[in-house]
C-alpha positions as CSV (number, residue, x, y, z in Angstrom):
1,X,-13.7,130.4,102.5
2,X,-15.8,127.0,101.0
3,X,-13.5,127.6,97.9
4,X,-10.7,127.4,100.1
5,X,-12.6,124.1,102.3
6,X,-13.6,122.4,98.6
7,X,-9.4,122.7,97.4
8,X,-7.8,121.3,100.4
9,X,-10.7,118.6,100.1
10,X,-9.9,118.4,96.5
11,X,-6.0,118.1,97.3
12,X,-6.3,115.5,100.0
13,X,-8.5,113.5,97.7
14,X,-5.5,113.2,95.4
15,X,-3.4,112.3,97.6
16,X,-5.0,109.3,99.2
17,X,-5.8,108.0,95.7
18,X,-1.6,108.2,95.3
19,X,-1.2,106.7,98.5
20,X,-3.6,104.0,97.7
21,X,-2.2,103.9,94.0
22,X,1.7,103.4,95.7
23,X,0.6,100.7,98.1
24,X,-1.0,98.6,95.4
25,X,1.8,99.0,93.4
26,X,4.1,97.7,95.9
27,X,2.2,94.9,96.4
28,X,1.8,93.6,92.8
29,X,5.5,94.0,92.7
30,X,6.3,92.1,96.3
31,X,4.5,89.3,93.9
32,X,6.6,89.1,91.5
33,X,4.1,90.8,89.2
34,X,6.0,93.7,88.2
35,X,8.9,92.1,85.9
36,X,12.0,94.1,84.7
37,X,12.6,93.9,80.6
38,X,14.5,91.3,79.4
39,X,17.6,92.0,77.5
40,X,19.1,88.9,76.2
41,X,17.3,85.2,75.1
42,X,20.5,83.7,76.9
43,X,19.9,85.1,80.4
44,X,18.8,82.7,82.6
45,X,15.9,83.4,84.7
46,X,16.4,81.8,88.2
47,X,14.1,81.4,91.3
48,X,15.7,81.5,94.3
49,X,14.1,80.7,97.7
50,X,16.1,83.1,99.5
51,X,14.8,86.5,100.0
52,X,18.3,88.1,99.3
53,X,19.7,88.6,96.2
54,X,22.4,86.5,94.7
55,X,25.4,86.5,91.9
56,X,24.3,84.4,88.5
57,X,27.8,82.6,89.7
58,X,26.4,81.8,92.9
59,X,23.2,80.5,91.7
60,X,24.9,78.4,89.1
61,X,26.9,76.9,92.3
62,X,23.7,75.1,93.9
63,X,21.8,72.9,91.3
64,X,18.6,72.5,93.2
65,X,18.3,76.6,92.5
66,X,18.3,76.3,88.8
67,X,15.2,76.6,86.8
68,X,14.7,74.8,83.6
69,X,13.3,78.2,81.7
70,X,15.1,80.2,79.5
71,X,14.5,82.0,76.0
72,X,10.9,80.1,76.3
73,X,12.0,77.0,76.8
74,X,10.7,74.9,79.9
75,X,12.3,71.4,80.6
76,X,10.0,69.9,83.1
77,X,12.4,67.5,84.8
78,X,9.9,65.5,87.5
79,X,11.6,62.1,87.2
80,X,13.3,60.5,90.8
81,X,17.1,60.3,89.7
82,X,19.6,58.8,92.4
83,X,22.7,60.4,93.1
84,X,26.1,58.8,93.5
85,X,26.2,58.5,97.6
86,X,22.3,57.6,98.0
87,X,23.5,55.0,94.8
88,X,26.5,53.5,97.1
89,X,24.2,53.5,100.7
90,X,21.5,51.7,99.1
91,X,22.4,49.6,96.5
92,X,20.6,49.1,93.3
93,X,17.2,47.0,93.8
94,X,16.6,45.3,90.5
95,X,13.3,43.5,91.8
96,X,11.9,46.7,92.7
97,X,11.4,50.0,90.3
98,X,15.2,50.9,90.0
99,X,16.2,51.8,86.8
100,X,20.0,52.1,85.4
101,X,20.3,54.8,81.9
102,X,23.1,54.7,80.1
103,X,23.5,58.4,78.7
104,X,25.7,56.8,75.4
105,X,28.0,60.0,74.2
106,X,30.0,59.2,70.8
107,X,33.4,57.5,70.4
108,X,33.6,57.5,74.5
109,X,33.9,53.5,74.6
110,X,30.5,53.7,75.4
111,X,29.3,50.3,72.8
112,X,32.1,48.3,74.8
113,X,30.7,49.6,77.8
114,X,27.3,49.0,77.1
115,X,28.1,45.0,75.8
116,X,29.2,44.8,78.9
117,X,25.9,45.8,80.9
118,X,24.0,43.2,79.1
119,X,26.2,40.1,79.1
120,X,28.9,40.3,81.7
121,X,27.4,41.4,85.0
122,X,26.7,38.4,87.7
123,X,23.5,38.4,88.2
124,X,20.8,35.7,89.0
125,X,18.6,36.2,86.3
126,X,21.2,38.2,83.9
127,X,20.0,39.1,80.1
128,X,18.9,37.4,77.6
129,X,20.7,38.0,74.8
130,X,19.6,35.9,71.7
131,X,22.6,35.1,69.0
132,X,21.8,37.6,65.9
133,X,20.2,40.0,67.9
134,X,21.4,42.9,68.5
135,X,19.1,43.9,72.1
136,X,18.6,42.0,74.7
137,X,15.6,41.2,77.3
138,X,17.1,42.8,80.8
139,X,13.9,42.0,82.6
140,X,13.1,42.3,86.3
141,X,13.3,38.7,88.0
142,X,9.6,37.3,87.5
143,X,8.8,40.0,85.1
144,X,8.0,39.6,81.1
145,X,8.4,43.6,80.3
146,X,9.9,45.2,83.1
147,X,13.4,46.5,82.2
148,X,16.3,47.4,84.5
149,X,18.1,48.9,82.1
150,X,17.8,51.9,79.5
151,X,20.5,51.5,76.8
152,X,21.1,51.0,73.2
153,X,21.7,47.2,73.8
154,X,18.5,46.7,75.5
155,X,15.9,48.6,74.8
156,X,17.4,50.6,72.2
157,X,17.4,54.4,71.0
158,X,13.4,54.8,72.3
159,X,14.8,58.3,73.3
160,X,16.4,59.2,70.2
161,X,19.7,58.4,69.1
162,X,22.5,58.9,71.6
163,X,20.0,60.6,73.1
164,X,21.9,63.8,75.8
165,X,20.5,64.5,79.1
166,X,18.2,66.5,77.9
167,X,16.4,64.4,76.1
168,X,16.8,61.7,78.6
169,X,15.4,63.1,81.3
170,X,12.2,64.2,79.4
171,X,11.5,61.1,78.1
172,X,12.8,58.1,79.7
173,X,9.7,57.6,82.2
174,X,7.2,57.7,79.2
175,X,9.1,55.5,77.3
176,X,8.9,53.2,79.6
177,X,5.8,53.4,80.2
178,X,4.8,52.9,76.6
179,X,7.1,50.0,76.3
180,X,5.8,48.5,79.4
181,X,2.6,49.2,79.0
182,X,1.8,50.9,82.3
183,X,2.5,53.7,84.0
184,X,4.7,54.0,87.3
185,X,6.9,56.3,88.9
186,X,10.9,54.9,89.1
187,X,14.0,55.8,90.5
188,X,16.8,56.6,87.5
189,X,20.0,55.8,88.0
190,X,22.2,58.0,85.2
191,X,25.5,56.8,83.9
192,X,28.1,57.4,81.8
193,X,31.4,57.5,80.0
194,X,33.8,60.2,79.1
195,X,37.2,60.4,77.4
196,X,40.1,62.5,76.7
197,X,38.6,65.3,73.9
198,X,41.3,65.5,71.8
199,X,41.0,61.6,71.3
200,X,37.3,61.4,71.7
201,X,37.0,64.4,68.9
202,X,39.8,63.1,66.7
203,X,37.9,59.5,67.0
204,X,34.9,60.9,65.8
205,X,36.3,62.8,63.1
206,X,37.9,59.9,61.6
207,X,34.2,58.2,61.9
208,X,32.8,60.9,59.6
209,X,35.5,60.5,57.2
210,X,34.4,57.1,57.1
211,X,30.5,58.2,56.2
212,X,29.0,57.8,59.9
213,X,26.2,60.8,60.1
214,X,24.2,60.5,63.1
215,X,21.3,62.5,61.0
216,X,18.8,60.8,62.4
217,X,19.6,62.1,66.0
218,X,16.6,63.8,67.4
219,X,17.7,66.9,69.2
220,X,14.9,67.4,71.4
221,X,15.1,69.7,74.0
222,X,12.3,72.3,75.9
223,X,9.5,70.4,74.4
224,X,10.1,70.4,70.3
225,X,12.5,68.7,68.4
226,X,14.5,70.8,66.3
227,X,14.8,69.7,63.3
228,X,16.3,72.8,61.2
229,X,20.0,72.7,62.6
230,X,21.9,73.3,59.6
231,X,24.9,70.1,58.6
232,X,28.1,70.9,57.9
233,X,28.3,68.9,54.3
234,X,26.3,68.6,51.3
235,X,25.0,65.6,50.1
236,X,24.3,62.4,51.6
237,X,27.2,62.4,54.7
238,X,30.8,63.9,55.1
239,X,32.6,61.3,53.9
240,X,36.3,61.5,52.7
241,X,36.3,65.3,55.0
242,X,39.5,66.6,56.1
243,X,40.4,68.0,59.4
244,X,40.8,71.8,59.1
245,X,37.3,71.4,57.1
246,X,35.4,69.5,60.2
247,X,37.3,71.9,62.6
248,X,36.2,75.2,60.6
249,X,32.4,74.7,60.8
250,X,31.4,76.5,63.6
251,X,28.0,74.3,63.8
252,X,29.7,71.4,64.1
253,X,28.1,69.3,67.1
254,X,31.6,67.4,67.7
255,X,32.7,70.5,69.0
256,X,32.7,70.2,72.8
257,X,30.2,67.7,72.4
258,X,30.5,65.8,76.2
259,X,29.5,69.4,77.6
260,X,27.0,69.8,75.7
261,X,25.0,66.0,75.8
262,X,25.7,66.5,79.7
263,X,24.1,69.9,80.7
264,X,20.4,70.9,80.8
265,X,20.5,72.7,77.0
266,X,17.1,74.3,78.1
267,X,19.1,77.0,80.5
268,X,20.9,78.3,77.6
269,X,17.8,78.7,74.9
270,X,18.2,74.8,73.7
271,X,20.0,74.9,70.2
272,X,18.7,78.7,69.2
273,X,21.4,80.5,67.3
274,X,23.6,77.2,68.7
275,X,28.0,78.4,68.3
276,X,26.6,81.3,65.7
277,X,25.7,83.8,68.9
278,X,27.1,86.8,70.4
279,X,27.0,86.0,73.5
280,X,28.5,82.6,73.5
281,X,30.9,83.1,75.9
282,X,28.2,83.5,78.5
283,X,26.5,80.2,77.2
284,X,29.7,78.2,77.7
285,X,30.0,79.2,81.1
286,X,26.0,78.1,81.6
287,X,26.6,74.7,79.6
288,X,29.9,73.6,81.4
289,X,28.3,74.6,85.0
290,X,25.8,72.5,84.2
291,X,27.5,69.9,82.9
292,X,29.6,69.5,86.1
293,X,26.5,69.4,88.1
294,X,24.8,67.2,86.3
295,X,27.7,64.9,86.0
296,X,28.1,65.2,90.2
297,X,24.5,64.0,90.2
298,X,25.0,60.9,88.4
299,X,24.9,57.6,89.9
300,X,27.9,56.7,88.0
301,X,30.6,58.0,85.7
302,X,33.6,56.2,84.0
303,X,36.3,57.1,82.4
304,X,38.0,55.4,79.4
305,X,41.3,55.9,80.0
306,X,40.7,54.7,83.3
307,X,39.0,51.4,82.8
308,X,40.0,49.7,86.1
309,X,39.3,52.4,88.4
310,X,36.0,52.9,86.5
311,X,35.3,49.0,87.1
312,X,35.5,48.9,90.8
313,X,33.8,51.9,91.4
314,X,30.6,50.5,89.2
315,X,31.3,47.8,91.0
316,X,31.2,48.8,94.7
317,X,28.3,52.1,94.1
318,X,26.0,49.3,92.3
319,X,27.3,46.0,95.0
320,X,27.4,44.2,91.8
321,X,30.0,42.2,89.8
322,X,31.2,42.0,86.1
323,X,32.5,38.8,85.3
324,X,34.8,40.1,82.9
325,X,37.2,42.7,83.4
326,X,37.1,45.8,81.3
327,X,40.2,45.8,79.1
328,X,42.5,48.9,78.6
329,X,42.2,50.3,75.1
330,X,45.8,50.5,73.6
331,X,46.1,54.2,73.0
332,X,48.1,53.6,69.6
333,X,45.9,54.9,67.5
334,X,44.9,57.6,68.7
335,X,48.4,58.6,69.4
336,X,49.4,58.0,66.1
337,X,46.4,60.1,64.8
338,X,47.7,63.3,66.8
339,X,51.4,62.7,65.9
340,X,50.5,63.0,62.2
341,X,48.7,66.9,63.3
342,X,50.6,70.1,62.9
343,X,51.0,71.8,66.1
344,X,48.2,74.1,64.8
345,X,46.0,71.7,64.5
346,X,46.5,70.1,67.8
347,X,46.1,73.6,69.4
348,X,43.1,74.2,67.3
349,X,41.5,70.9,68.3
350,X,42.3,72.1,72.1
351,X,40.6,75.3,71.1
352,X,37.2,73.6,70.0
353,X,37.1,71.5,73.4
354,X,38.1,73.7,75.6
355,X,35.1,73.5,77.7
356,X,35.4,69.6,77.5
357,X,39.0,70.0,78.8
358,X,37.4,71.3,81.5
359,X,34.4,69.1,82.4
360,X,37.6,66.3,82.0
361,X,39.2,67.9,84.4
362,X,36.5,67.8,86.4
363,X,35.3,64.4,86.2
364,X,38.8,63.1,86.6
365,X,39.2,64.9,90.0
366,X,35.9,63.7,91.3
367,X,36.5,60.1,90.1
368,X,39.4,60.3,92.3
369,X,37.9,61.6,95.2
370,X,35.3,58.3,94.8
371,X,37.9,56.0,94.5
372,X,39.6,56.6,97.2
373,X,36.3,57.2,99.5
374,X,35.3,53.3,98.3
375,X,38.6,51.9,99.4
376,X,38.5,53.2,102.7
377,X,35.1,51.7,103.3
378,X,36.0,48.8,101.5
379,X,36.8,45.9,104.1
380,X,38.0,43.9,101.0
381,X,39.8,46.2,99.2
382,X,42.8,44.5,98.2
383,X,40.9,41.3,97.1
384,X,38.2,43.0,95.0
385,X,41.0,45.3,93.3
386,X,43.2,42.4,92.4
387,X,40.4,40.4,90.9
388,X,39.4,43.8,88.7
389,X,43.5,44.1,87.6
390,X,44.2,40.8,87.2
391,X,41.0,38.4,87.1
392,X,42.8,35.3,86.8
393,X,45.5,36.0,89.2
394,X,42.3,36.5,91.8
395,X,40.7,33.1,91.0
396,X,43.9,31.2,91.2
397,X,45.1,33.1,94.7
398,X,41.2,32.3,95.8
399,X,41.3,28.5,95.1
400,X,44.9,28.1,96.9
401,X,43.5,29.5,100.1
């Protein structure tokens, strides 16, 4: 009989220990504690605020549920960076801490844009831009340091040359601060310029032909700069390349290159096994939805092959002026460039900018939609557009009334 007493003892022993064993369990795991394995570098790993489970497409939908960590690579983005509508309600404040960063992406019509920052906008205390210098002093009003403006023209490539929003938005507040010589938090106002990719990527082959490099381009991204991405030539530069050449290397940074300076590079394992992976579909699809949020969260965006429409909308988000109207690029060129292609070719160039076809797309639709919500709330609408399309024709219609 005490055998019997000192087994069931024995038994139920064991099986509060389980029970005890179970419930711990389940609470380490309810904390996040007990972590599935990983499969791929490439899959992103998201936190997301509601208890219920959701679709990767889903999450990609909402940026505020992204997180900058994948493959081991954080992006701690902590900077205060105005978007488009809180851009138009309030106005920039250059006497205060209100910063405008150009995000400079090659052969865009970004160098014409950027002169024009510096010397044409109407402002009371505009930039001082000495002759033979290529920067200029965009200073605060009763400042000696304080700059409005992060670009190549003013205080030059302090985050790398044509530095992407990656880089950008990890270093832009300390290199300010360095430059300034203090430290103080700022609200960032992001712009940009895209163009058509067949013209932008033709543009920029034609530039390599001619020597241009960009080797000295940082590449920074999740904390490291990497260094070790392999070039496409031998030697020196790339001069005197032809096109199926720069189209078949598969490294090639030109390759969808306004995707890829646009989206957050850490949510896709920064440039680890960059275009050489198996599953590069599914970082695409993480770069261009990326991309298109982080284009939608801009301040600003213009398009070159839609200077005027680009010009008032600057205009009317920043309630400030250019006193000289951006000019329409005759198209020639580049026309002529893609008559002399095969059909092949064309389709080929297509091919490698596929996902900028798509951002395009995308950033031609939305400028639309900002155009036409500025005209409606724009009491002046017919006065301002005429003086953006024809300048001249504004001033003289001005005087005779």
């Amino acid at each position: 009989m005490k055998r019997w007493v000192k087994m069931i003892r024995f038994i139920g022993g064991l099986c509060l220990v389980t029970l005890l064993g179970i419930a711990y369990v389940s609470y380490l795991c309810h904390n996040s504690l007990c972590l599935a394995p990983e499969h791929s570098s490439l899959s992103p790993r998201y936190s997301v605020s509601s208890s219920s489970s959701s679709s990767r497409s889903e999450i990609l939908s909402s940026p505020a549920s992204l997180v900058k960590l994948i493959g081991g690579f954080p992006s701690k983005v902590n900077i205060e960076s105005v978007a488009f509508q809180e851009a138009y309600n309030m106005g920039f404040d250059i006497t205060s801490r209100d910063v405008i960063v150009f995000l400079h992406i090659q052969k865009t019509g970004g160098t014409t844009f950027g002169r024009h920052l510096v010397r044409d906008l109407n402002l009371e205390n505009p930039c001082n831009c000495p002759r033979k210098r290529k920067r200029c002093d965009c200073f605060r009003p009763n400042t000696v340091n304080e700059q409005w403006l992060f670009s190549r023209y003013s205080t030059g490539w302090k985050c790398g040359l044509h530095a992407d929003w990656t880089e950008l938005t990890d270093c832009v507040e300390g290199a300010l601060d360095e430059y300034e010589g203090t430290s103080r938090k700022r609200r960032y106002f992001f712009i940009t310029v895209l163009r058509d990719p067949i013209h932008r990527y033709l543009s920029e082959f034609r530039h390599v032909q001619r020597g241009a490099t960009w080797k000295s381009a940082r590449h920074w991204c999740g904390g490291q700069e990497f260094t070790s991405l392999p070039h496409c030539y031998k030697g020196s530069n790339w001069t005197g390349v032809e096109l199926d050449e720069f189209m078949n290397c598969s490294y090639n940074l030109a390759h969808n290159r306004q995707t890829r300076m646009l989206a957050d590079l850490t949510l896709a394992g920064c440039y680890t096994g960059y275009n050489t992976t198996a599953d590069q579909l599914e970082r695409d699809k993480i770069l261009l939805q990326s991309a298109k949020q982080n284009l939608a969260s801009m301040a600003y965006f213009g398009l070159t092959e839609e200077q005027a429409t680009s010009q008032y909308i600057f205009e009317r988000t920043f309630h400030l002026d250019f006193a000289n109207p951006f000019d329409q690029a005759n198209a020639t060129l580049s026309a002529q460039a893609i008559a002399e292609l095969t059909p092949a070719q064309i389709e080929r160039v297509r091919q490698l900018n596929s996902l900028d076809n798509e951002l395009l797309e995308f950033a031609r639709q939305l400028l639309h939609e900002r155009f036409k919500m500025l005209k409606r709330r724009d009491p002046n609408f017919r006065r301002n557009w005429l003086r953006v399309i024809h300048p001249h024709k504004s001033e003289r219609t001005t005087e005779t009334h």
